[in-house]
Structure formats: structure tokens, C-alpha cells
N, C-alpha and C positions, 0 to 999 in steps of 0.2 A: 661492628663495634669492637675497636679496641681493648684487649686483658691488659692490662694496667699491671695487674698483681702477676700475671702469669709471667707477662717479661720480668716484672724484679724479682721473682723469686729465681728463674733461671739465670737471671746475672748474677746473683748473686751466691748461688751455685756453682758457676762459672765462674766467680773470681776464686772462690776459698779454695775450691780442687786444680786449676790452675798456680794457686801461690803453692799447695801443698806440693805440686808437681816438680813446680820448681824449686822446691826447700828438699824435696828430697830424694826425686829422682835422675834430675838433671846432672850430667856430668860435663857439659860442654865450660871448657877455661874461661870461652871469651862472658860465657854470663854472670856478672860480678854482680854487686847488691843490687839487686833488683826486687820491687815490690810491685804488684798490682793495685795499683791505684782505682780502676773500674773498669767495667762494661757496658757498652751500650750495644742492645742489638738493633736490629732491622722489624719494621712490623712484621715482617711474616718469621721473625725467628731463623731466618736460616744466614743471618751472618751476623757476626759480632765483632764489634774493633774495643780492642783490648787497650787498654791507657795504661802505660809502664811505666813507675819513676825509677830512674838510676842513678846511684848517687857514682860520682866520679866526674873524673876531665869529659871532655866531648869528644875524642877520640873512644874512650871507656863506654861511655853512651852509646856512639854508633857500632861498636864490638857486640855490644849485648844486645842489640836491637838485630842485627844481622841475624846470630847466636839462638836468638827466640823464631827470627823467621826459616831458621834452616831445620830448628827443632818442629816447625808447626804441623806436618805430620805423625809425628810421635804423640804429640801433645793432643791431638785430637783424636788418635786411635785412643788414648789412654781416656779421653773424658766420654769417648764411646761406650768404654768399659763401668767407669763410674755413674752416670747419671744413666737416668733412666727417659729417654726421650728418643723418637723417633729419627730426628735428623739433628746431628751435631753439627753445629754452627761452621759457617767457614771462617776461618779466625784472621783477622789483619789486626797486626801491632802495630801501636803508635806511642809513640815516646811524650809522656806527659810531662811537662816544664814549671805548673803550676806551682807545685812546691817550692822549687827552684825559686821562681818569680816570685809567690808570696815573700821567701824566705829575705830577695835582694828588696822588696821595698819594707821590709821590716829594719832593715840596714840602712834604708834611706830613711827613715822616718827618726831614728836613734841618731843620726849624722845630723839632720834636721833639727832636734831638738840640742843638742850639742850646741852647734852653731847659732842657734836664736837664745840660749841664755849667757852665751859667751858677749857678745855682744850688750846685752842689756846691760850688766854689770858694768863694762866698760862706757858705754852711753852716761850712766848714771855718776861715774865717776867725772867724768868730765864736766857734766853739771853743777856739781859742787865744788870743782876747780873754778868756773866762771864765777 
């Protein structure tokens, strides 16, 4: 049987000392704003892939994604030291877009409405020209 609660509570341990980590111990240039978006781990707890949003160009993005995987032994000696569990996860980053995405059809949908009231007013105008 599945702990349900056991994995979220260690993800979610795993993201707060993770962002802490990176808010305040990290000195690597290439890691620009970056936030930890989630964790998901493995049933048996021993890996977790880490979901990063980063705001910048896509060059900027791959910088700090590198950045995070060149730090991931530091970062896992240090959640060794913080959390109190047996075996700390093996960590894989993975660059999360979702924001990103949300963000660009929030901009399509504003463009969208835009464009379908521009139009009607001019439809309507034309109708009471004929």
C-alpha cells in the first residue's frame, strides 16, 4: 500500500529547503531567478525530479538548469544535513514551462477578445450603412 501523505509531506520538505537553498546558499552566476515549482518523487522515495521555473531568455534557462545540475551534489549533501530521513532522494531537474504556457495563452485569449469585439462594432456599423 502506497503512503500518500508520507510522499507529500516529503516533497514538500524537499521543495521549501531546496528553494531555501537556493535563496540563500547558492553562489553559482549561471542560477538567475529561479523557483521551485514541485517535486514528484518515485514510490519507493529514493528519486525525485524537481520541476524549475526560470524566468529569462532560453539561453538563461539552459544556464540555470546546467547551474542546478552541476550544484546537485552540494544540494543533496546539504538536504542530508536538514531533513531527517534515511536515504536522500537522487535529484533530476527538470525545467518547468507551465507558467510560461499558462502565461502565453493568457495573451492569446486577451488578443482573442481584442480581435472579436473589434470586429463586431465594425459589422454592426456596416449594417446600418445598408
Amino acid at each position: 500500500m502506497r503512503n500518500y501523505r508520507r510522499e507529500d509531506q516529503l516533497s514538500g520538505a524537499i521543495t521549501r529547503e531546496l528553494s531555501d537553498l537556493m535563496r540563500t546558499r547558492m553562489k553559482d552566476p549561471r542560477i538567475g531567478f529561479a523557483s521551485i515549482t514541485g517535486v514528484e518523487l518515485s514510490h519507493d522515495l529514493r528519486y525525485a525530479k524537481v520541476f524549475v521555473s526560470v524566468m529569462g531568455s532560453p539561453e538563461e534557462q539552459r544556464e540555470t538548469m546546467r547551474g542546478l545540475d552541476s550544484a546537485n551534489g552540494f544540494l543533496r549533501r546539504e538536504l542530508a544535513q536538514r531533513l531527517t530521513i534515511r536515504h536522500v532522494p537522487e535529484i533530476s531537474f527538470r525545467l518547468d514551462e507551465s507558467i510560461a504556457r499558462g502565461a502565453r495563452v493568457l495573451d492569446l485569449l486577451k488578443q482573442v477578445e481584442k480581435e472579436s469585439a473589434v470586429p463586431v462594432s465594425a459589422e454592426s456599423e456596416r449594417e446600418e450603412s445598408d
